[in-house]
RORORO-451771 format. One record per residue (C-alpha): x, y, z. Coordinates in pm, whole numbers, plus 32768, in hexadecimal, padded with zeros to 4 digits. Each point is the difference from the previous one (the first is absolute). Layout:
// RORORO-451771
XYZ/...
***
This chain:
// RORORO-451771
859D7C36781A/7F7780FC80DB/812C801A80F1/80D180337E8D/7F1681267FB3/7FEE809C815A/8157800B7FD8/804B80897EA9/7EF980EE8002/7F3F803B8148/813E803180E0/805780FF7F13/7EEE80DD8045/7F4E81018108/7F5E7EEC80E8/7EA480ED7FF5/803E801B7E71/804B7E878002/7ED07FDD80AF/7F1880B07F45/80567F2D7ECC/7FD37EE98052/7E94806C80B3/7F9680727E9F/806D7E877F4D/7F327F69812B/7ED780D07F91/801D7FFD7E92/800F7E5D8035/7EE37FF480FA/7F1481147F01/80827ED07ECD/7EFE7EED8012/80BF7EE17F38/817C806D80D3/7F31803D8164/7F5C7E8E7FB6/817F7F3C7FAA/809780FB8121/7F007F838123/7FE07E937F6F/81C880068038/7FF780EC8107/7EDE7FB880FB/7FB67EA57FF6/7F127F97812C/80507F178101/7ED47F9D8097/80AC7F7E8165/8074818F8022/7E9F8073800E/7FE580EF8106/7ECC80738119/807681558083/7F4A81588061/7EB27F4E7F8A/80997FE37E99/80657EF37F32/815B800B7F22/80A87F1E7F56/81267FE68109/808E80E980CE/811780887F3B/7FB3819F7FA1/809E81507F94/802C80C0810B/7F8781767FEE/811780F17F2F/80057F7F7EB6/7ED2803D7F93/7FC3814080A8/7EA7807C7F30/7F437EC57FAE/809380217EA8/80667E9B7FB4/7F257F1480F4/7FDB7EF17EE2/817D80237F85/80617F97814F/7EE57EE88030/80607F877EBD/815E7FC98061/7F827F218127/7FDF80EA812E/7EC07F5C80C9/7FEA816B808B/803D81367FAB/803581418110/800A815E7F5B/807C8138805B/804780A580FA/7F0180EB7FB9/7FC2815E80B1/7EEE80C98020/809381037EE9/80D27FE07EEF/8156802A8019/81747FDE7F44/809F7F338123/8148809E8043/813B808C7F17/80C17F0A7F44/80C67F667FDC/7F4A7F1980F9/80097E727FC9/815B7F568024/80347E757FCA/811B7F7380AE/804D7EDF7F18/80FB7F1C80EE/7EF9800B8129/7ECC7FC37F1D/7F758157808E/7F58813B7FC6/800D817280B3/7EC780DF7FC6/7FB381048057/7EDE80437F26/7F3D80BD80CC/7E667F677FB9/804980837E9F/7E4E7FB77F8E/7F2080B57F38/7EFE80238135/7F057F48809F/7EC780937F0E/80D37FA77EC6/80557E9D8067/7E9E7FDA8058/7F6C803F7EC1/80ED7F3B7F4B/7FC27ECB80EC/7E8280277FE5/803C801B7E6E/80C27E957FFB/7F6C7F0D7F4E/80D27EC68062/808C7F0B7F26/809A7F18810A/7F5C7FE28166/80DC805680F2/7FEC808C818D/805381777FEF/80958096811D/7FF58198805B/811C809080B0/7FAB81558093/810C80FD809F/80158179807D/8015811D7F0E/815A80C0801F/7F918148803A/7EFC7F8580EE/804880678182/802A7EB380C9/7EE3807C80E8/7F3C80007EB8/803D7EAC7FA8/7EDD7F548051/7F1F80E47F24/81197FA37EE7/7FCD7EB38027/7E737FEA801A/7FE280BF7EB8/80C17F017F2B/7F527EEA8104/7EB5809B7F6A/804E80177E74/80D77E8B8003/7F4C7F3480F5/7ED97FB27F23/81017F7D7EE3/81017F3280DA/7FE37EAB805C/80D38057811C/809F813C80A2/813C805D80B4/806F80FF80CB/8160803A7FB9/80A180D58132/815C7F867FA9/807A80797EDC/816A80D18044/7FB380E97EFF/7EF980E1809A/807C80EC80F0/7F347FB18174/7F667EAC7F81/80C27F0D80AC/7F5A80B48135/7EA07F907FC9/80A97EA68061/7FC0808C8148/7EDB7F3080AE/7FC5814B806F/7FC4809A7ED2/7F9F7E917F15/7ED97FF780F1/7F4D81077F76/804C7FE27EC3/7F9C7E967FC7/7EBA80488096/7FAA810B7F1E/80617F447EBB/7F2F7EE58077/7EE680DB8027/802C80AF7EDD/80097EA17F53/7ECC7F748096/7F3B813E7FCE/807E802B7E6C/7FE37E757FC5/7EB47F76809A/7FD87EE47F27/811F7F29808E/8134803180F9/813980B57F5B/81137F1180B7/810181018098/816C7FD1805F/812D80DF8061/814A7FE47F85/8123804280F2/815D802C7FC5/81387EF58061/80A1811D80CB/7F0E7FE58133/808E7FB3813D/7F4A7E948093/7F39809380C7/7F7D80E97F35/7F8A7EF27EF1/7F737F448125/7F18812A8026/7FA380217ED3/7FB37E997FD6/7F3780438190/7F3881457F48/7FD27F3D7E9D/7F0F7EDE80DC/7F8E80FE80D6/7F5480AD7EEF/7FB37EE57F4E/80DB80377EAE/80237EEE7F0C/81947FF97FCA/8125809F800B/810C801F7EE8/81407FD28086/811480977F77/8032811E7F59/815380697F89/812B80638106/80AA813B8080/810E7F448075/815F7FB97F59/80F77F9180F4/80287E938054/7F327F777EBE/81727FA57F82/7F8E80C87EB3/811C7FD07EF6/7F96811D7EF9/80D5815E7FC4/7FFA80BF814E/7F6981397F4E/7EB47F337F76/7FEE7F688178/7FF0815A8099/7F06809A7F1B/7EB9804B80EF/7ECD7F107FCD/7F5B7EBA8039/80D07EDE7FC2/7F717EEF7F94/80497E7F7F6C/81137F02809B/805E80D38105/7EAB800F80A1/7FA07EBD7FFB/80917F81816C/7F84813980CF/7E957FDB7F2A/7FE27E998044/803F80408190/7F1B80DA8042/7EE47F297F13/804E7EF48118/7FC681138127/7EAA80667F59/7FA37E877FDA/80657FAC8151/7F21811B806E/7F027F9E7F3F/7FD67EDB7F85/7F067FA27F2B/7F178141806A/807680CA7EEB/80797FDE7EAB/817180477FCD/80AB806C7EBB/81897FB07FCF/80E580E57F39/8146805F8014/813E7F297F28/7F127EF17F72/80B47FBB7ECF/7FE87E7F8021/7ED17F008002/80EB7FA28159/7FD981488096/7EA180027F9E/7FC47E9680B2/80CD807E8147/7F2681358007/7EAC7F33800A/808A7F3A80FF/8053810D80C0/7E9180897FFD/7F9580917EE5/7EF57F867F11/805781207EE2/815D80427F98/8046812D7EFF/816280507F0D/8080811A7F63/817080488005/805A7EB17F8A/7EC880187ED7/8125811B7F80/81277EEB8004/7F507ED77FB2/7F18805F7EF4/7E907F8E7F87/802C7E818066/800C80808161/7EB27FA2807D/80237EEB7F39/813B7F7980A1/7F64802C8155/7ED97F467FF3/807F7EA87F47/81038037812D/7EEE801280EC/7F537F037F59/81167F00803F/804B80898134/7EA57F96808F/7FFC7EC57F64/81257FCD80A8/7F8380468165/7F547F6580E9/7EE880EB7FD4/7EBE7FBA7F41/7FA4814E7FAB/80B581327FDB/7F318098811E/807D7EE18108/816B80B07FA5/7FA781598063/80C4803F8134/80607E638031/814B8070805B/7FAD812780E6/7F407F3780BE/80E67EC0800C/813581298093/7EDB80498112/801B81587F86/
***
């Protein structure tokens, strides 16, 4: 049915206008006590073999939204109640800001894809605070904070970008992430740099542990599929050599050329990440570089083309213990989450493993990776 509506009326519209629609129906259901209550019971039913250690935290399982959806903490318990076990916001910067001109998010339909180039489009790191320390939740779910680099903000004034939003969000996330790899941001891909991530990591975790004394704010850094090897091996080197707690791997693509995309030539060269189908070989080789680095040392977070409980399964057996969606959430509708974990479900059963952290990186290791 959803595929039917996507089709009559979704594919139709603006993508952002698209998305913004059906952002508000999540809401309105999730704020609508009797529809929230049928919604979850459909939606997000619990397998209790998926449960899931990671960061410190227990989930449900290990299937979330991945930051960009819900940019400003503005639907947390829509997206819980549709069955994410975790849910990443932002990016959020330091200040507000419009993100860039439109028209600015493309779907490529045949490829299962998006192009964005959005730009960290947030209302600010203050505003996203207060609402976050306002929520009252309904449903109990692991909230993740994705933090970025203001536009107008120098490069050589990154790390005082960062460490402002580290010291309003850290206090409210269950989680935070770094996110160096976003496309859209003129100069951000260069913080990649171990030269440069060095730094900066050290100064958001100190920024965390001095704003957040009660506990330890897990952090992680996001990087981007378009690294060369060695450069993901040192970030994986730098990420146990400061002790981080994960890294999110990927973020969307620069690239076009030899990702046999099959969508009109003039959406294909629009600027942007590219995200969905497309990504989902390059993402899943360099989660098996990190985890071959790593190993167990560090908790790693697959996304990139999961639109299957399959690709899901492959990615844990790869290495990581989280996986995250979003592009395929557009095409395949609110029994996403729901699709992938009875997949996973079965898919576990059907191993040879007894638990679904004995699966984490089972294959990684078997390839002597």
């Amino acid at each position: 049915m959803y595929k039917f509506f996507f089709n009559l009326v979704f594919k139709r519209m603006d993508p952002e206008e698209a998305h913004h629609m059906a952002f508000r129906w999540i809401r309105l259901a999730a704020r609508t006590p009797v529809v929230r209550t049928f919604a979850a019971a459909a939606l997000a039913p619990r397998h209790k073999e998926l449960r899931t250690e990671a960061l410190g935290l227990r989930m449900h399982g290990p299937f979330g939204l991945a930051a960009g959806f819900d940019k400003n903490a503005a639907g947390i318990d829509g997206m819980a109640m549709l069955g994410f076990d975790h849910v990443e916001i932002g990016t959020v910067t330091a200040q507000a800001q419009p993100g860039n001109p439109k028209k600015r998010l493309f779907r490529l339909v045949p490829d299962r894809a998006l192009i964005n180039r959005m730009g960290f489009n947030n209302e600010g790191s203050a505003a996203v605070a207060e609402r976050l320390a306002r929520r009252v939740p309904v449903f109990k779910t692991v909230v993740g904070v994705n933090i970025g680099k203001t536009k107008v903000v120098p490069e050589e004034e990154a790390v005082g970008d960062y460490v402002t939003s580290t010291e309003r969000l850290a206090r409210h996330a269950d989680y935070l992430v770094v996110n160096v790899s976003s496309p859209n941001t003129p100069g951000l891909r260069n913080l990649q740099a171990t030269e440069s991530l060095r730094p900066l990591l050290t100064a958001v975790r100190e920024a965390a542990d001095r704003t957040v004394t009660d506990r330890r704010v897990p952090l992680l850094v996001k990087i981007a599929p378009d690294l060369a090897d060695e450069d993901v091996d040192a970030v994986a080197d730098l990420a146990l050599e400061l002790g981080l707690d994960g890294i999110i791997a990927t973020n969307t693509t620069i690239a076009r050329d030899g990702l046999g995309l099959m969508s009109d030539p003039a959406l294909v060269k629009e600027t942007g990440g590219l995200s969905g189908a497309p990504v989902k070989e390059r993402s899943l080789e360099v989660l098996r570089r990190l985890y071959a680095r790593v190993g167990d040392r560090i908790t790693l977070v697959g996304v990139g083309g999961i639109e299957t409980a399959e690709d899901a399964w492959q990615r844990i057996l790869a290495g990581a213990t989280l996986v995250q969606g979003y592009s395929a959430f557009i095409y395949e509708g609110p029994c996403y989450a729901r699709a992938i974990h009875k997949g996973l479900a079965a898919r576990l059963a059907a191993s040879p493993y007894a638990t679904l952290a004995e699966a984490v990186g089972a294959e990684t290791r078997k390839a002597g990776l």
